[in-house]
N, C-alpha and C positions, 0 to 999 in steps of 0.2 A: 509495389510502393504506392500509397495514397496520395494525391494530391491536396493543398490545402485549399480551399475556398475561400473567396472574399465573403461568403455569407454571415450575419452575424450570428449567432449561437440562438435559438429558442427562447424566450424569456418565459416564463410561468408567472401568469396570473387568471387566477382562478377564484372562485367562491367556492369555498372547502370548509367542510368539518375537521376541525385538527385534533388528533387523539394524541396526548401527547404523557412519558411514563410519568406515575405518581396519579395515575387516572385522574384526569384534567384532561376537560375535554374545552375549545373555542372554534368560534365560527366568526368567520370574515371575508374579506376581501384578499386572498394570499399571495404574492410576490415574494420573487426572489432578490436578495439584496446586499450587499457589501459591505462591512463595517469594520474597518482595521486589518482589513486584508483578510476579513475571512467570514466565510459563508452563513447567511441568517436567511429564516425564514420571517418577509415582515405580513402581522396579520392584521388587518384594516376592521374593526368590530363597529359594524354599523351604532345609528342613535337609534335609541328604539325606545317609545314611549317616553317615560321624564330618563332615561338614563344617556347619558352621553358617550357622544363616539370617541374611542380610545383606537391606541393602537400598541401590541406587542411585540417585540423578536426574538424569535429562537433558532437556537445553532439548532442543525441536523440533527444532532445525537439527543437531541429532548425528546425527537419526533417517533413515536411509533405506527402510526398508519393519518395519511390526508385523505380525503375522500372529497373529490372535487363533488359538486350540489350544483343545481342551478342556482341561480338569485333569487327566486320566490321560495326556493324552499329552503336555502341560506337566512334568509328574513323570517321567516316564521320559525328556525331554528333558534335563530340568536336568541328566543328571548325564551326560550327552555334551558339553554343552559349559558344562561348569561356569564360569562367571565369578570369577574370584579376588577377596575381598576387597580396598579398598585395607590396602597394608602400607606400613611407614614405610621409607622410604630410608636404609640405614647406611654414615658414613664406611668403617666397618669393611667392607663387603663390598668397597668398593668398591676400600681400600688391597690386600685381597686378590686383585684383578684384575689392577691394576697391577702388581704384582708378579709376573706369570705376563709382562708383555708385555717385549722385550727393549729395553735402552734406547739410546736413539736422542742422538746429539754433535751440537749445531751445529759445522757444518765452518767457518765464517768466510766463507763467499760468500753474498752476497747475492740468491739464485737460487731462494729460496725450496726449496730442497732440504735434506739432514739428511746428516750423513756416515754411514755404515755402523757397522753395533752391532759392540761388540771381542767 
């Protein structure tokens, strides 16, 4: 039988490259951290040059390999594969897209096909 320790648990925080599925890769400051009762990893992404320091979270299961780095090579990392901010999604970009694409006539047959743009 084990006994229990007063000790606290290990906390992680480290300077890591996060590889994470959907090949997405960030680099930061990484902790571990609690939100709603359940496990996130939080990522601390330095300011580097004009761009600003952000920070992410991801549950375990986003995760496919950390790779803890030192801090100098964390910093020259970040700004190779900079992770973007989230940004808001605009009707407006998006009405600008659709308008580049050309428009497509239901032809009347039921063929799951489109009749050809005039």
């Amino acid at each position: 039988m084990t006994q229990a320790t007063n000790e606290p648990a290990a906390s992680f925080s480290e300077w890591c490259l996060v590889e994470l599925f959907g090949h997405n890769r960030i680099i930061g400051k990484c902790t571990e951290t609690t939100i709603a009762g359940g496990a996130f990893l939080r990522v601390d992404v330095p300011e580097v040059k004009t761009e600003k320091a952000f920070t992410r979270f991801y549950r375990p299961e986003a995760i496919y390999c950390i790779s803890p780095v030192s801090e100098e090579i964390a910093l020259k990392l970040v700004e190779e594969y900079r992770a973007e901010p989230v940004s808001r999604f605009t009707l407006q970009a998006l009405a600008e897209v659709n308008q580049n694409e050309p428009q497509m006539e239901f032809d009347g047959c039921n063929d799951g096909e489109r009749g050809a743009p005039e």
